[in-house]
C-alpha positions as CSV (number, residue, x, y, z in Angstrom):
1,X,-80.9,75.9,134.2
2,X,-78.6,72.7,134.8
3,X,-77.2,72.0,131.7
4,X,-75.8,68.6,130.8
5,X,-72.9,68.0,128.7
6,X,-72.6,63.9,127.4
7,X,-68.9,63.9,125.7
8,X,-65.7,61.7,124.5
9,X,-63.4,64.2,124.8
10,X,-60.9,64.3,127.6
11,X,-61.1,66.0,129.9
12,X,-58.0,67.0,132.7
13,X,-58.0,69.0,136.4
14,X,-56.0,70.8,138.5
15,X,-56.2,73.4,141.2
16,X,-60.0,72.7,141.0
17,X,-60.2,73.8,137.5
18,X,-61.4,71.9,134.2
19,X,-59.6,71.5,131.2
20,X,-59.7,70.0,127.3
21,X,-59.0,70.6,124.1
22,X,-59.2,74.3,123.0
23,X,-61.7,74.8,119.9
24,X,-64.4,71.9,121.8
25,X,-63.7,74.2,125.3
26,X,-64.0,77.6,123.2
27,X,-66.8,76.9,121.8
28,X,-68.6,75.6,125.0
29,X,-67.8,78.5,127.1
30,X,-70.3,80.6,125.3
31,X,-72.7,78.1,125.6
32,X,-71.7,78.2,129.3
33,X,-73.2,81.9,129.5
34,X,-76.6,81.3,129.7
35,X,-76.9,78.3,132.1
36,X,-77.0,78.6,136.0
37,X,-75.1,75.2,136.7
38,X,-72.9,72.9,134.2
39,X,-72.3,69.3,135.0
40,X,-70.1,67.6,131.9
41,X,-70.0,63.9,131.6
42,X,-66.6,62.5,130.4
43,X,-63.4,60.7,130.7
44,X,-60.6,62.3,132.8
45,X,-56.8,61.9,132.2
46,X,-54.3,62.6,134.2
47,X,-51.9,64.1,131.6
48,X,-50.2,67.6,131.8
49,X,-52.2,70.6,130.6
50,X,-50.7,71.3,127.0
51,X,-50.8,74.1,124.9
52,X,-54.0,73.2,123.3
53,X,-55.9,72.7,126.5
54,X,-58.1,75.3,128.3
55,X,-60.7,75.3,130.7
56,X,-63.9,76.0,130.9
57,X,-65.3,78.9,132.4
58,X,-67.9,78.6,135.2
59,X,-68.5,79.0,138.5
60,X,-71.2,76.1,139.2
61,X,-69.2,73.4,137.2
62,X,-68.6,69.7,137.9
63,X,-66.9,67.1,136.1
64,X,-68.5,63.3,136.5
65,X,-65.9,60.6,135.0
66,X,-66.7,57.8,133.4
67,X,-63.7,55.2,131.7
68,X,-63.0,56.3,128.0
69,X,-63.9,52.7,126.1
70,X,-62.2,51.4,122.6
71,X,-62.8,48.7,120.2
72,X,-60.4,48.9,118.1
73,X,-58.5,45.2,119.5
74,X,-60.1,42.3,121.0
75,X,-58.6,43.3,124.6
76,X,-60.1,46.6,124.2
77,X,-63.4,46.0,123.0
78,X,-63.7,43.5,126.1
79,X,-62.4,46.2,128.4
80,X,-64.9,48.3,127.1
81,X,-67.7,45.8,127.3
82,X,-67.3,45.8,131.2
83,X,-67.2,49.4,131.4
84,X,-70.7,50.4,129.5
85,X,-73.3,49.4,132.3
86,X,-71.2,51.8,134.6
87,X,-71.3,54.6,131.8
88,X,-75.1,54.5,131.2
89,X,-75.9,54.4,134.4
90,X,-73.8,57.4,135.2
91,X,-75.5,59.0,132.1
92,X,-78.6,57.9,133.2
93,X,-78.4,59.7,136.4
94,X,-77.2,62.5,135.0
95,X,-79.9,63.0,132.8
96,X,-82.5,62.5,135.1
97,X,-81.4,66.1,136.9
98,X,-80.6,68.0,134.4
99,X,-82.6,70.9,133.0
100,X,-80.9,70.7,129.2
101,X,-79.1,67.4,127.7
102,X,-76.2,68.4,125.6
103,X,-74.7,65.6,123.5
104,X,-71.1,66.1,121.8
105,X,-71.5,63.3,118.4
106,X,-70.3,61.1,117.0
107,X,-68.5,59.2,119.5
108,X,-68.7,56.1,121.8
109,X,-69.7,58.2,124.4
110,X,-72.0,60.2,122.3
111,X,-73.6,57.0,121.0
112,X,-74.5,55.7,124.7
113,X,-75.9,59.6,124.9
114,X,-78.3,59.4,121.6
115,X,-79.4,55.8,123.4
116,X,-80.4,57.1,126.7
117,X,-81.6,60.7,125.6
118,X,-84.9,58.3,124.5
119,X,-85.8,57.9,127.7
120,X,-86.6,61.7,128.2
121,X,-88.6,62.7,125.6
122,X,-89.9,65.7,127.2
123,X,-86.6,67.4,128.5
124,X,-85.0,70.1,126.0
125,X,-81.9,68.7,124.1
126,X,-79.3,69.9,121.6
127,X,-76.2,67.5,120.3
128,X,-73.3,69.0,118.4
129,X,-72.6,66.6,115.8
130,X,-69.3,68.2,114.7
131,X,-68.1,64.9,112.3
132,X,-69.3,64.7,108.4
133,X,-72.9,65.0,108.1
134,X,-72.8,64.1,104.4
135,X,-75.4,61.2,103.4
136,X,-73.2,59.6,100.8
137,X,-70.1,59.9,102.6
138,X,-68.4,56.1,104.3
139,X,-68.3,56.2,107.8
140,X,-68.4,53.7,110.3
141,X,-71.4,51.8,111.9
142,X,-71.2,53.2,114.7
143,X,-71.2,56.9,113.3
144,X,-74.3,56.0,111.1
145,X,-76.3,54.9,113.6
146,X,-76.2,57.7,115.7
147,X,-76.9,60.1,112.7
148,X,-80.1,58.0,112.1
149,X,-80.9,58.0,116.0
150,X,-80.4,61.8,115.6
151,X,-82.8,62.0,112.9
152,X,-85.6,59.7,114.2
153,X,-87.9,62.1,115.2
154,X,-90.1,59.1,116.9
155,X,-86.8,58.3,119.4
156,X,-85.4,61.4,119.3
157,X,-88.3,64.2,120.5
158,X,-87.7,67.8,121.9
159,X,-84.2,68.0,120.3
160,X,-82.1,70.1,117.6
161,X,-79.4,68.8,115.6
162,X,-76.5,71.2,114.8
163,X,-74.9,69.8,111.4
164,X,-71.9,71.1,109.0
165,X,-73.2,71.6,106.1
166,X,-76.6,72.3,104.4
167,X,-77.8,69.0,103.1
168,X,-81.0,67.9,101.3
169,X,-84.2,65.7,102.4
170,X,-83.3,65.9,106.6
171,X,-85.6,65.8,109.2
172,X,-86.9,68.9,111.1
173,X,-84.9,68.7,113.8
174,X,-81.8,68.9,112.0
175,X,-80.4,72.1,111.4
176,X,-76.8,73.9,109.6
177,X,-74.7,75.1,112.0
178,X,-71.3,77.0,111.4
179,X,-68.8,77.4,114.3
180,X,-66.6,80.6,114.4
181,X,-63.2,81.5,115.8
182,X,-63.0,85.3,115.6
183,X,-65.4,88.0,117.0
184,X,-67.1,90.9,115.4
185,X,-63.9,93.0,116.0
186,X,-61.6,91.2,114.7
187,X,-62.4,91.6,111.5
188,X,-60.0,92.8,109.1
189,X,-60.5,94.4,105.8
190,X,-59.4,92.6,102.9
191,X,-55.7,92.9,101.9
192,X,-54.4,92.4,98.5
193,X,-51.3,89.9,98.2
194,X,-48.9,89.5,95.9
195,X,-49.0,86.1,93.7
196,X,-46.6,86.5,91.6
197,X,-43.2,87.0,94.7
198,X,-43.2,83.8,97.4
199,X,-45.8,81.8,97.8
200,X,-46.4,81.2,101.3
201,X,-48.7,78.0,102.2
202,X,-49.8,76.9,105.7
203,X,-50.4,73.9,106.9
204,X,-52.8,73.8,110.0
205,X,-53.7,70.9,112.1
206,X,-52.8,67.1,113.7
207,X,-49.9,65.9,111.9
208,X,-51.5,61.9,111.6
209,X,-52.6,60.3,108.3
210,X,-56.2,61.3,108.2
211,X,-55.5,65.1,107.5
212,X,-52.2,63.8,104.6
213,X,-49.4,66.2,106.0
214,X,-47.1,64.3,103.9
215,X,-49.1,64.9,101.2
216,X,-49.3,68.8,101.9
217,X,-45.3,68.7,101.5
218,X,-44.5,66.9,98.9
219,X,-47.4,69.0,96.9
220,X,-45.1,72.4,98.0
221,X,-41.7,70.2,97.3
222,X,-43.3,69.6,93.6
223,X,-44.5,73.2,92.9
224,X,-40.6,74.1,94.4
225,X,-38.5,72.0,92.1
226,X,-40.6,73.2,89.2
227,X,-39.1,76.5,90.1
228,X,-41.5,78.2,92.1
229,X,-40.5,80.6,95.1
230,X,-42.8,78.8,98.1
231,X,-42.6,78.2,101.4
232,X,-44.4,75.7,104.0
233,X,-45.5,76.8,107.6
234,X,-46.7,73.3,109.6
235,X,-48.9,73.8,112.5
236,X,-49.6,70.9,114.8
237,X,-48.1,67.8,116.4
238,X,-48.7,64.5,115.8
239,X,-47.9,60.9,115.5
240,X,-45.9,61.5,111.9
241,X,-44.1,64.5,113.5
242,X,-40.7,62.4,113.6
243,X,-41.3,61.1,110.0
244,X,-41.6,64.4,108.6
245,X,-39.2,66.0,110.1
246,X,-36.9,62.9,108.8
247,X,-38.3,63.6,105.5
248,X,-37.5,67.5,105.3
249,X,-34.1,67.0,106.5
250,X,-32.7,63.5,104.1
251,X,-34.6,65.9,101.5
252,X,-33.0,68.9,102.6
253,X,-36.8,71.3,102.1
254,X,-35.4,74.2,103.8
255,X,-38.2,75.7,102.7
256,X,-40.9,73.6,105.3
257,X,-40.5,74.4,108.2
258,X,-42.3,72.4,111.8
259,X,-43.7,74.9,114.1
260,X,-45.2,71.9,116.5
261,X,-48.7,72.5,118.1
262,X,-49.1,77.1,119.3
263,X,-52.0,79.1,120.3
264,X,-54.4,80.6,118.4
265,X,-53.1,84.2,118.7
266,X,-49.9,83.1,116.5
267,X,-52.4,81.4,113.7
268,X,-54.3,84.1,113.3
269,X,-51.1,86.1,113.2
270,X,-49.3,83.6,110.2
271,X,-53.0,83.9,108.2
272,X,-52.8,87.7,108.1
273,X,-49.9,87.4,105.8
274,X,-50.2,83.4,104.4
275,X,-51.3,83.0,100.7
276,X,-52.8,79.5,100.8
277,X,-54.1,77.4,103.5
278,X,-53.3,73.6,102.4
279,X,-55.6,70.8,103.6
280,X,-55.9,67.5,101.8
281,X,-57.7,65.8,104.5
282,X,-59.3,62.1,104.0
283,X,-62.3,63.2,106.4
284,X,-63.4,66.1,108.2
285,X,-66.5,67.2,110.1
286,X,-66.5,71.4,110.2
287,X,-62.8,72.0,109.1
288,X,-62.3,75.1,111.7
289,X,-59.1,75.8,110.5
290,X,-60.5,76.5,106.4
291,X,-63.2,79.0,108.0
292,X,-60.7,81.0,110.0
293,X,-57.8,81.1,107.0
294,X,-60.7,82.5,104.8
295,X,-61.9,85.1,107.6
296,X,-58.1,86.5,106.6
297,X,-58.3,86.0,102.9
298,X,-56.2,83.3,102.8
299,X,-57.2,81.0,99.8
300,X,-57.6,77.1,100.6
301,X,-56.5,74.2,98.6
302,X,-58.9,71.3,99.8
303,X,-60.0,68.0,99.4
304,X,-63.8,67.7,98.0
305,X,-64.9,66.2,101.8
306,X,-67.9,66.6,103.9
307,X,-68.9,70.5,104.4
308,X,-65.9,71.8,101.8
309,X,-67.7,72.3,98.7
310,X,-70.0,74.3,100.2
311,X,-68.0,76.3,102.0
312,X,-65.9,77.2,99.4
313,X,-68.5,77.5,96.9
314,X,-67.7,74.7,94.5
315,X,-64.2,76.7,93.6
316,X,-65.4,80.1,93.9
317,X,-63.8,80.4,97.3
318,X,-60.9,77.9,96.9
319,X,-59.4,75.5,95.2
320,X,-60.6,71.3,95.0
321,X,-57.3,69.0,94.6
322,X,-57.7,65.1,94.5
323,X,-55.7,63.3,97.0
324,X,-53.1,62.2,94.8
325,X,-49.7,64.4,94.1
326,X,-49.6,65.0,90.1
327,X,-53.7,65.7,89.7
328,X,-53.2,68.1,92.9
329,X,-50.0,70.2,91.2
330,X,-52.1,70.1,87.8
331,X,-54.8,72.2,89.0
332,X,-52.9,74.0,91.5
333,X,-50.8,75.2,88.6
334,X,-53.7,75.5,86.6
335,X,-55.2,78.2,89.5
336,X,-51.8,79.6,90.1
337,X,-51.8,80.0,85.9
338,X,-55.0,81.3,85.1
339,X,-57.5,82.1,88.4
340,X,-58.4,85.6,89.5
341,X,-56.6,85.0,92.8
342,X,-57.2,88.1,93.7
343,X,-61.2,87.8,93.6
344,X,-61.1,84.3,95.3
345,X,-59.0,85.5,98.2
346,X,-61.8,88.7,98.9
347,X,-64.6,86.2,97.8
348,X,-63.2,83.5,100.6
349,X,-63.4,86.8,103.1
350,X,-66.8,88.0,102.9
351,X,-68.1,85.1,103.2
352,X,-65.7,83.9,106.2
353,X,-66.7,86.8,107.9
354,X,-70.3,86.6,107.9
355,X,-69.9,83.7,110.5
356,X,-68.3,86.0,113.6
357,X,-69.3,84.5,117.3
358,X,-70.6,87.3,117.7
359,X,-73.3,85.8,115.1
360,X,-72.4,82.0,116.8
361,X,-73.0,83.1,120.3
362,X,-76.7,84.7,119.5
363,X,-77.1,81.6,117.2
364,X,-76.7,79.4,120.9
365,X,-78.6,81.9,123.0
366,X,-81.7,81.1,121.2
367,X,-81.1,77.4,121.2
368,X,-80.9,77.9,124.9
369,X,-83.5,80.6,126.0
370,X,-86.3,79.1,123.9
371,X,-86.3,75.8,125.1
């Protein structure tokens, strides 16, 4: 099978070898185990392989490039405009030999995918739409118009939809899709922490304004100067790095710490020990990072966004905060006060667990083999 990959992430080579970012390359190489040849259809940068990079592993692999496009400035946009006739047609092309079309969504890229799959009808087809799925959530144009491409079962024939999130009144082809992080043997029985010495929170992921690290500090800062014993653990690098490490040190939070962006192995080592997982994100699509503090029984603090509610079971599994600092402490201090936090960390386990890739790669294998 020559499997076709249509995607906007970038992508990066040396010594003959792919590379891109590490959850989007993780998760592909199992994919990668059941296909005979791979040919991925992207953007390629020439920047330095960085710690969140790795490569994909296959022996039959080749990397077409097409320009990344933007339209976020009028220069851009008519950059961009110039570039699309050459990125179809590459697509196109690409299409046209391959056994399986594999879309990555939403995207630019993965728009100009959802536009040219019509044209092949009759060829198998998956797309990973790993952004919010939610029906009532405000996204942009662009965004909702590939969903309802994805949807169309008239434009969109012989494909299946992988979504975060179980959500009412969808078309046939669309079906809930969890992605993992940890295998079957990783698992770890549940361990009971201590709530009432330090409280230590994590914070996991790109430090830019759409995931509110500032907010995640000043929440810890508050529950600190009420008297609280707490500490702060930031994971991830970012453009508001400099800002908040300005803001820890004119504030003197000796308590926060910035680890910068580190490899999986050393997450999964800080959530074997972490009491909270603190994301007050403005938007999310599958929040790995909330499925694999949960796999450790590490309770997250959350915003009510996209997949969340679900995953943590309305507050069964976690605790909802609103985006703003004195309605977040309330009910933070409210769980700290009077939750079972005990229960909710072994609930926010079993349920974490369930989703191994042990389960996620047999999950894939009959996407593939049954098309």
């Amino acid at each position: 099978m020559k499997f076709l990959i249509i995607s906007h992430a970038l992508h990066k080579a040396k010594d003959g070898t792919i590379f891109s970012y590490a959850p989007y390359v993780r998760e592909m190489n199992i994919w990668l185990k059941y296909v005979s040849k791979v040919e991925i259809i992207a953007p390629l940068v020439s920047d330095n392989i960085s710690e969140i990079d790795i490569s994909y592993q296959h022996k039959h692999i080749i990397l077409t490039q097409i320009p990344s496009i933007e339209f976020t400035s009028v220069t851009k946009r008519l950059s961009s405009l110039f570039k699309l006739p050459i990125i179809f047609f590459r697509i196109f092309k690409a299409c046209q030999k391959a056994d399986h079309i594999h879309l990555r969504c939403p995207g630019n890229i993965g728009l100009l995918g959802c536009l040219v799959q019509i044209w092949f009808p009759k060829k198998p087809k998956t797309a990973k739409y790993a952004g919010n799925w939610d029906p009532k959530a405000k996204q942009p144009l662009s965004y909702q118009f590939q969903k309802w491409i994805l949807s169309n079962t008239f434009l969109t024939k012989n494909m299946q939809v992988l979504v975060y999130g179980d959500w009412p009144y969808q078309s046939n082809n669309i079906k809930p899709f969890l992605t993992a992080s940890f295998s079957k043997s990783e698992k770890t029985p549940w361990v009971e922490r201590n709530y009432k010495d330090t409280l230590r929170f994590l914070f996991i992921g790109s430090l830019v304004p759409g995931k509110r690290p500032d907010l995640a500090i000043k929440i810890v800062e508050a529950l600190h100067q009420q008297g609280r014993k707490v500490s702060l653990d930031v994971y991830g690098d970012g453009d508001l790095q400099s800002s908040l490490q300005s803001y820890i040190e004119d504030y003197n939070l000796s308590f926060v710490k910035l680890h910068g962006n580190t490899s999986l192995d050393v997450v999964k080592k800080n959530l074997q020990t972490a009491h909270f997982l603190i994301l007050p994100s403005k938007s999310e699509g599958w929040p790995k990072v909330v499925a694999e503090a949960m796999f450790f029984g590490v309770i997250p603090i959350v915003t009510s966004i996209s997949c969340i509610p679900y995953m943590i079971d309305g507050g069964n599994r976690g605790i909802l905060i609103e985006p703003e600092l004195e309605r977040a402490i309330l009910t933070i201090n409210e769980a700290l006060n009077s939750k079972d936090l005990k229960t909710m960390s072994k609930l926010a386990l079993e349920w974490s667990q369930q989703f191994t890739l042990d389960y996620f790669e047999l999950e894939i294998k009959k996407l593939l083999i049954t098309k």
